[in-house]
C-alpha positions in Angstrom: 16.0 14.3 -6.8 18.3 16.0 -8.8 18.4 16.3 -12.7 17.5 13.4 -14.8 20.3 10.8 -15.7 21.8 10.6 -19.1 21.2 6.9 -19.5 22.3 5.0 -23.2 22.0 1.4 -23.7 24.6 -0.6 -25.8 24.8 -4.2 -26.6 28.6 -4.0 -25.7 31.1 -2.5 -23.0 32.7 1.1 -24.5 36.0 2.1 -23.3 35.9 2.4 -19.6 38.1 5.5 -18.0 39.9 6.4 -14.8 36.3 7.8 -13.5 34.2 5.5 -14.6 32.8 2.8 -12.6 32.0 -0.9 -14.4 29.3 -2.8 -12.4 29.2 -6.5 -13.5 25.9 -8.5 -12.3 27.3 -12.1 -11.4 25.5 -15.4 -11.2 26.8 -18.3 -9.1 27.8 -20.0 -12.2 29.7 -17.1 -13.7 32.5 -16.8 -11.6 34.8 -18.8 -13.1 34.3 -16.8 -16.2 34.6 -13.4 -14.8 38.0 -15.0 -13.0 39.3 -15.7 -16.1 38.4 -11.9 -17.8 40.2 -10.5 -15.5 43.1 -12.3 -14.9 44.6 -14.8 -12.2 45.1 -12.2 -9.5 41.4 -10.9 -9.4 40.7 -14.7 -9.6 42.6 -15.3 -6.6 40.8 -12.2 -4.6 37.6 -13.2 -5.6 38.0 -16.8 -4.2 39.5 -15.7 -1.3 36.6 -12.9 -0.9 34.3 -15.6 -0.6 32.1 -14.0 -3.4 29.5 -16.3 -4.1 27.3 -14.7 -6.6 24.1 -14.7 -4.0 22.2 -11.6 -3.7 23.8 -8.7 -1.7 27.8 -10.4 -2.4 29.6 -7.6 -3.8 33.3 -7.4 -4.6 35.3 -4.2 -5.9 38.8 -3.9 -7.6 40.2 -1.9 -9.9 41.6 -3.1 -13.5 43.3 -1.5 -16.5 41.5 -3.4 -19.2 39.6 -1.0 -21.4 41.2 1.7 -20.1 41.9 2.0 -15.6 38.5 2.0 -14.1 36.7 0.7 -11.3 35.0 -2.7 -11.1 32.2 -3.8 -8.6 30.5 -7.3 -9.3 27.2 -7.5 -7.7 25.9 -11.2 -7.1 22.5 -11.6 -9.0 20.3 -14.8 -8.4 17.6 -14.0 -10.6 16.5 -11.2 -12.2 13.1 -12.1 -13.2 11.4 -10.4 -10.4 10.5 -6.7 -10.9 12.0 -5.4 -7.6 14.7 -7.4 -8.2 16.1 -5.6 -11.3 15.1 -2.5 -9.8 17.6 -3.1 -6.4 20.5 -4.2 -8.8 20.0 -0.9 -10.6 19.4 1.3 -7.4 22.5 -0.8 -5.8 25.1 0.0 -9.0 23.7 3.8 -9.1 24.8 4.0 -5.6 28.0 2.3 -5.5 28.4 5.1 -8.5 27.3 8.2 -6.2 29.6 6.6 -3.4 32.5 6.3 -5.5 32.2 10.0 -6.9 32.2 8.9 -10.3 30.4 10.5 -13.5 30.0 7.8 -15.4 28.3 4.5 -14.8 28.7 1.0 -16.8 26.3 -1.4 -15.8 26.4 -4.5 -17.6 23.9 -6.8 -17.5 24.1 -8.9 -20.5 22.6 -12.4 -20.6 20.5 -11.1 -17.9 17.4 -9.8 -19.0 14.1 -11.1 -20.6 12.6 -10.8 -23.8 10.2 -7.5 -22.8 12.7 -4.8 -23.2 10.5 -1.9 -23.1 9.3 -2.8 -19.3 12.9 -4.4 -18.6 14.3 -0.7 -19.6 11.6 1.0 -17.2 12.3 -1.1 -14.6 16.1 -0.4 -14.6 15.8 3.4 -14.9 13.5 3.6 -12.1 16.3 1.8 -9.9 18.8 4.0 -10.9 17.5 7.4 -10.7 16.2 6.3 -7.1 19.2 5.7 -6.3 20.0 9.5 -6.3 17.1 10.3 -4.4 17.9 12.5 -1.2 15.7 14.8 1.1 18.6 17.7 1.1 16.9 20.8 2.2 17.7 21.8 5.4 21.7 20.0 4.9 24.3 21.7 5.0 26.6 21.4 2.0 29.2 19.1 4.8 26.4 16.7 4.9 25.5 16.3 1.3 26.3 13.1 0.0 28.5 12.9 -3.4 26.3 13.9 -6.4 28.7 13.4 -9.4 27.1 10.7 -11.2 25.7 12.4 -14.4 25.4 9.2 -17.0 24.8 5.4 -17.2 25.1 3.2 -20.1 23.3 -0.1 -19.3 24.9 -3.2 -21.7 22.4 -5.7 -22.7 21.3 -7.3 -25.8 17.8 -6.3 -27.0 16.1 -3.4 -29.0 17.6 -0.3 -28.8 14.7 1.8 -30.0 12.7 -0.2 -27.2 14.8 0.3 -24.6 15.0 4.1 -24.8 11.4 4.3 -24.8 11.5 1.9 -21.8 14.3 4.3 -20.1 12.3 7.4 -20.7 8.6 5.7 -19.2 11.2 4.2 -16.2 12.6 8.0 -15.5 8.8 9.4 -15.8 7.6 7.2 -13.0 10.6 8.1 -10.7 10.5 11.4 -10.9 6.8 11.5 -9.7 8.1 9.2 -7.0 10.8 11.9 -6.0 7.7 14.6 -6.3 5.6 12.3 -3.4 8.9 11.7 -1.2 9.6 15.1 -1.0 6.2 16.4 0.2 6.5 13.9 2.8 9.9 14.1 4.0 9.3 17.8 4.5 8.6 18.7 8.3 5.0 19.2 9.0 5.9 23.1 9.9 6.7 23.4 6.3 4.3 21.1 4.6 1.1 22.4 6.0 -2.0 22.2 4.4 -1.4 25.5 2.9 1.7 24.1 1.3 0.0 21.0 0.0 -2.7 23.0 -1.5 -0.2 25.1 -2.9 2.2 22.4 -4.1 -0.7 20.7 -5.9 -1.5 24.4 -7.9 2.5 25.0 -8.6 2.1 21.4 -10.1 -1.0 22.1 -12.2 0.3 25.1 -13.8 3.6 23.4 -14.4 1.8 20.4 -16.7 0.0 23.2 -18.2 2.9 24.7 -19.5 4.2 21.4 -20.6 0.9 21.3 -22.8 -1.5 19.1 -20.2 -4.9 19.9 -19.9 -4.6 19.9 -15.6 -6.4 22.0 -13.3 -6.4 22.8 -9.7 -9.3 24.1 -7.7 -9.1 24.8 -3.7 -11.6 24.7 -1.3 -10.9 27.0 1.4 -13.4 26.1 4.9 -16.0 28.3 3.7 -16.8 26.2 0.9 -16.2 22.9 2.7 -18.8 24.2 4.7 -21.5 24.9 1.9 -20.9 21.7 1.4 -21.8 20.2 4.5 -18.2 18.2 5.1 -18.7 17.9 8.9 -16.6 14.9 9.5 -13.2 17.0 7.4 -14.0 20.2 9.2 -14.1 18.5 13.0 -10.5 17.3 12.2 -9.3 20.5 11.2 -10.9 22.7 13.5 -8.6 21.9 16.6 -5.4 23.3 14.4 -4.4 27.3 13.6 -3.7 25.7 10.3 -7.1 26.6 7.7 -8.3 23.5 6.0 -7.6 23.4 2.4 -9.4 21.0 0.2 -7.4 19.9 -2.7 -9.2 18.8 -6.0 -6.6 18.1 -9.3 -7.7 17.0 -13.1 -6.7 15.8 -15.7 -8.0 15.2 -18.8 -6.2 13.2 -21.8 -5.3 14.5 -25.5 -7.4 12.2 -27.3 -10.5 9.9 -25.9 -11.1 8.7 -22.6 -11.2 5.3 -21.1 -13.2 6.1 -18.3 -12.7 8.7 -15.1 -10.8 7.9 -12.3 -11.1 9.4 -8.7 -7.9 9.1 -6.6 -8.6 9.9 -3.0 -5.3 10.9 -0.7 -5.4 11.1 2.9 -3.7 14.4 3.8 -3.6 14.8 7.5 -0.5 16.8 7.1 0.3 16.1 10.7 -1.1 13.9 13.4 -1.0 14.4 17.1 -4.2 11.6 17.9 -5.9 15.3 19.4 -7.6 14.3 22.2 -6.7 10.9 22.0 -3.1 11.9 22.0 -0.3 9.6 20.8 3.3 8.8 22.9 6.0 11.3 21.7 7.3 8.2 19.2 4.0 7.0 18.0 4.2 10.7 17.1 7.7 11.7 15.8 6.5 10.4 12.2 3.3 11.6 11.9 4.8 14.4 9.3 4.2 11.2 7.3 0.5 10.8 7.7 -0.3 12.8 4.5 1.6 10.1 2.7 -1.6 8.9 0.5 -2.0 13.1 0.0 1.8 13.2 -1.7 1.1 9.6 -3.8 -1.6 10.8 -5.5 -0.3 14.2 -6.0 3.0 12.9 -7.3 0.9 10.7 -9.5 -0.2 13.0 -11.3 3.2 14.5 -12.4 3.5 10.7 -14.1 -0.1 10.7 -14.8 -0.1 13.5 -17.7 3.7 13.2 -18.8 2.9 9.5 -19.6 -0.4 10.8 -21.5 -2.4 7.8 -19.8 -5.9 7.2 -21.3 -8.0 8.2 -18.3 -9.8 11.5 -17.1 -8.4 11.3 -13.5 -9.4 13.6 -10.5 -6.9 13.7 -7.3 -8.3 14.9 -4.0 -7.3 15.5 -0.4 -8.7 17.0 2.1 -5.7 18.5 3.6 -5.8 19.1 7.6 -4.1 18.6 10.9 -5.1 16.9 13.8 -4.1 18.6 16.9 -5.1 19.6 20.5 -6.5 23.0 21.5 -9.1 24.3 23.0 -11.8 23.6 19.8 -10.3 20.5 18.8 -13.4 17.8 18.5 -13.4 15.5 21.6 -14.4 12.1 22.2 -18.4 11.8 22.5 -19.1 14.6 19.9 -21.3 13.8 17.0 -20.6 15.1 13.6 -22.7 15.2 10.4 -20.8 13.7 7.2 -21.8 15.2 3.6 -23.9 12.6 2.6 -25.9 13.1 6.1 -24.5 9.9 8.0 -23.7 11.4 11.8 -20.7 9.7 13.1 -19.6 9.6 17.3 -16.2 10.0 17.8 -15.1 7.6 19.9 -11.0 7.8 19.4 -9.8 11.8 18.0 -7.0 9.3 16.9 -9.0 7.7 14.0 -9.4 10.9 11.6 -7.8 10.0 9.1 -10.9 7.9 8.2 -13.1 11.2 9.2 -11.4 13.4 6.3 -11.7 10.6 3.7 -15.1 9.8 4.3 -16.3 13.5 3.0 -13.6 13.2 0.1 -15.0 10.1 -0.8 -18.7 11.9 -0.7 -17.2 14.7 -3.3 -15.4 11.8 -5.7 -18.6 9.6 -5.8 -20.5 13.3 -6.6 -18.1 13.3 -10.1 -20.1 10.5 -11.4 -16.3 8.4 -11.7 -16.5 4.6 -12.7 -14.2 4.0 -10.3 -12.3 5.4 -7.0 -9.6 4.5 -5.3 -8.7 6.0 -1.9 -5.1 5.5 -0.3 -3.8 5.8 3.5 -1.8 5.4 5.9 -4.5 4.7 7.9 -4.0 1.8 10.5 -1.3 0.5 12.6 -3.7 -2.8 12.4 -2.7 -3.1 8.9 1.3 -3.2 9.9 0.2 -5.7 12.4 -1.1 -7.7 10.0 0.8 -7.6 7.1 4.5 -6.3 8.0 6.6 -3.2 6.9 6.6 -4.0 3.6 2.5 -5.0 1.7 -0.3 -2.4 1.3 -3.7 -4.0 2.5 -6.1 -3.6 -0.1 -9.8 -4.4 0.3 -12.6 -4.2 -1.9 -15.6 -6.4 -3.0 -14.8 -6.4 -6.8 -12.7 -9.4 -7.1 -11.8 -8.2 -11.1 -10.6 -5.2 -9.9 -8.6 -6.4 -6.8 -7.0 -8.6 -9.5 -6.3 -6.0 -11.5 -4.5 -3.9 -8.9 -2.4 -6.8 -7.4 -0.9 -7.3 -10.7 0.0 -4.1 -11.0 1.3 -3.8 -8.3 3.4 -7.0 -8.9 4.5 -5.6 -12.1 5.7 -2.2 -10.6 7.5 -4.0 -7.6 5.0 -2.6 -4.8 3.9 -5.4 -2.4 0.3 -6.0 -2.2 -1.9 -8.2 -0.4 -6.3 -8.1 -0.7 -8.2 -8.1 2.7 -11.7 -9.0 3.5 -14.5 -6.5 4.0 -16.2 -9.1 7.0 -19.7 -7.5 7.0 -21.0 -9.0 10.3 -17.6 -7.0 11.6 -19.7 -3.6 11.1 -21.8 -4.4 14.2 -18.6 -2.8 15.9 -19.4 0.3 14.4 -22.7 0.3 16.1 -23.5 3.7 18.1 -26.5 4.1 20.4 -26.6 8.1 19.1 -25.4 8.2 15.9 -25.6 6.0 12.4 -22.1 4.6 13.4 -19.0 5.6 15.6 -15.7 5.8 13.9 -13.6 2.7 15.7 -14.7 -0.5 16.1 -12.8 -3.4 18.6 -8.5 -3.4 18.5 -9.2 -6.9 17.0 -9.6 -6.2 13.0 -8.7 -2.6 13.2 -7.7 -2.5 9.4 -11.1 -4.3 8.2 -13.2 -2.3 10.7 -11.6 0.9 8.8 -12.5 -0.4 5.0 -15.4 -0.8 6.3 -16.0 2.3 7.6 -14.9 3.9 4.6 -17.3 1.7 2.7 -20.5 3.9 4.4 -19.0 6.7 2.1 -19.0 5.2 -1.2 -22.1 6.4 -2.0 -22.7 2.7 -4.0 -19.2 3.4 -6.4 -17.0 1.1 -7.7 -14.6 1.3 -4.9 -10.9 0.5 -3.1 -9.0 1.2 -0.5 -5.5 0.8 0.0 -3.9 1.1 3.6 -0.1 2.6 2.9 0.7 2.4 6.8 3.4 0.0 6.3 5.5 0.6 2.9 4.9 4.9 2.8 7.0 5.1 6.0 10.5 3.6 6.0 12.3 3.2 9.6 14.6 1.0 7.9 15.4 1.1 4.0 14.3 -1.6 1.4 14.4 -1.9 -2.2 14.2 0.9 -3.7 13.3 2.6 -0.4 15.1 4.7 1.7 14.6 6.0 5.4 11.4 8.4 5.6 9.1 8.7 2.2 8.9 6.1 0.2 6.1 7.4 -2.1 4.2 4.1 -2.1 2.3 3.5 -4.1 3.0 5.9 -6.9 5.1 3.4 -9.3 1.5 1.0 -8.9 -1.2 3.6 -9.7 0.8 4.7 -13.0 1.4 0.7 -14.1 -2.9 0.0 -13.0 -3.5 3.3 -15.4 -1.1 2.2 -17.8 -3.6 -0.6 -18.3 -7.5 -1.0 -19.5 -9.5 -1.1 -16.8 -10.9 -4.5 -15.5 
């Protein structure tokens, strides 16, 4: 993403100009109105445009009041939900960008609710998402238009409030952009090493900007004086080293509690020996996407000066076939001393977490969270579009769901069906690492669950919403960086 925008608010519309662009947000019952601003002949057009003010109608024309400028009405039918506002903001910002102008008017008075501080977050977000693009191998031909440089949103409400809101709203996107680009970048480039290294560069930068973060990697050496057996049988089949990722933070003033964020960071996933079709794996760059939310959570995590001591970690690896890849059969030893039989090299993404987990629960945290994409089960189940998330603390599930209701990131709790772990049954080890096709998702919670180490625990399968084959919302094709936008609204809060 490039620079931030220069966004104002104002409670009415300044002088529009010949490169400006006006984007009105239109109800069904506001046409008429609009009409009659603008004179008979727009009236006319828009009737016979059939704009009916539904979501998704648009209509554009061109008008000299205020000065020439460009006019695009955007139908609205309600505004109260959170990923609503955001897509009207992302939609005007990109109208903007596609127009080539430099200067956005979006108004949106009578619109929005009495909360103008989150009303104002919300907006930004949408727009400076909206200029989000993955441009590092394009050509300058295949750049799209970059222009758009300011926005001045119209709305009633406190200004003071709304600036504050603007600046929280630009915060939270920017560590979006941070997580979408680590995953949008081709596994050849975003190797572990990378990752690793990305997560340092990061560190130092907060450091700079007066955070108290710090980066420590563990290089296979040490993940092997630790015992992580389960991590290192992933990695071993790869010429890429391991490289175990482990980020703090620590607030300016007291802390609320610590926080262990745990990233799946399986920078790229073949299935090894249990090897996936060529377009099962054409998006496995993506598999690190819990990795790049947590990481990109952090840029958020200290510029927002949340209340929390918070530890990120991933332990970074590939999973591909050679000659010492693991193979199915094997038995490994985890951390904590469980042995696991691999019975699919296609389910290591569970393998890596479990020995993160091990070294989160060994920080003494109150709470961690771990985030995946982990299972296609969980696309089965819930769509494109929802994060499965399962845990037995109802409180906290509560907490989370709300969250992620608030920051527009779809949600939906699972069970953790104990008498389901009898799948994970394995005549030479504690447990294997899949259980039956039928409840693949739950099987993996639970799973996971072995590695708690008796925590206060979650686990949030990304599979569906961190890879986009076909935009929404906010979202475009590739990253999204789901669920970065939820885990800075859930610290943003007092913990359940």
């Amino acid at each position: 993403m490039s620079s931030m925008l220069q966004i104002d608010w104002a409670s009415e519309i300044p002088r529009t100009q010949a490169d400006n662009l006006l984007v009105i947000a239109v109800a069904k019952d506001e046409i008429d109105s609009v009409a009659r601003r603008f004179g008979q002949g727009v009236g006319t057009a828009l009737i016979n445009s059939r704009f009916e003010g539904n979501a998704g109608d648009s209509f554009r024309f061109s008008t000299e009041e205020g000065g020439f400028c460009q006019v695009l009405l955007l139908g609205v039918e309600t505004l109260d939900e959170t990923a609503a506002l955001r897509k009207l903001a992302f939609d005007a910002a990109r109208a903007a960008k596609e127009s080539g102008v430099r200067a956005l008017i979006l108004d949106l008075r009578g619109k929005l609710g009495d909360d103008h501080e989150r009303v104002a977050k919300l907006v930004a977000e949408g727009l400076e998402l909206a200029g989000y693009g993955y441009d590092r191998y394009l050509g300058e031909d295949k750049r799209g238009p970059g222009t758009l440089e300011a926005v001045t949103v119209v709305a009633e409400g406190d200004a003071d409030l709304r600036q504050r809101g603007s600046r929280r709203g630009q915060i939270v996107a920017a560590a979006i952009a941070k997580a979408r680009d680590l995953g949008n970048g081709p596994a050849e480039l975003v190797t572990p090493s990378f990752l690793a290294e990305a997560a340092s560069t990061l560190a130092g930068e907060l450091r700079e900007a007066g955070h108290d973060v710090r980066c420590e990697i563990l290089d296979v050496e040490a993940c092997e004086s630790r015992s992580m057996g389960l991590y290192l049988a992933v990695a071993r089949g790869s010429s890429e080293p391991a490289k175990f990722i482990h980020l703090s933070y620590r607030p300016k003033g007291p802390s609320k509690g610590r926080i262990c964020l745990v990233g799946k960071g399986v920078t790229f996933d073949s299935g090894g020996y249990s090897i996936k079709p060529s377009d099962g794996m054409l998006q496995m760059k993506l598999d690190m996407g819990g990795a790049a939310a947590v990481i990109g959570s952090m840029h958020g995590i200290a510029h927002l000066e949340l209340p929390y001591e918070v530890h990120v970690i991933s332990a970074a690896a590939e999973n591909m076939v050679s000659g010492n890849a693991y193979r199915l059969g094997d038995v490994f030893r985890a951390s904590n001393g469980k042995t696991v039989e691999i019975n699919n090299t296609d389910a290591e993404g569970r393998l890596t977490l479990a020995d993160a987990l091990v070294f989160a629960a060994s920080l003494e945290p109150d709470l961690v969270i771990d985030f995946a994409t982990l299972t296609g089960a969980c696309i089965v189940a819930l769509g494109p579009h929802i994060c499965g998330v399962m845990t037995r603390d109802d409180a906290l599930a509560s907490e989370w769901l709300a969250a992620g209701e608030r920051a527009g990131e779809d949600m939906w709790r699972l069970p953790l069906p104990k008498p389901l772990m009898a799948m994970l049954d394995s005549k030479i080890a504690d447990l294997r690492n899949t259980g039956e096709r039928a409840g693949g998702a739950l099987t993996a919670g639970l799973f996971l669950e072995q590695f708690a180490e008796g925590k206060r625990w979650m686990h949030v399968d990304i599979a569906g919403p961190a890879i986009v084959d076909k935009g929404f919302g906010v979202n475009i094709e590739g990253s999204s960086g789901v669920p970065v936008a939820s885990i800075l609204e859930f610290l943003s809060r007092d913990l359940p």
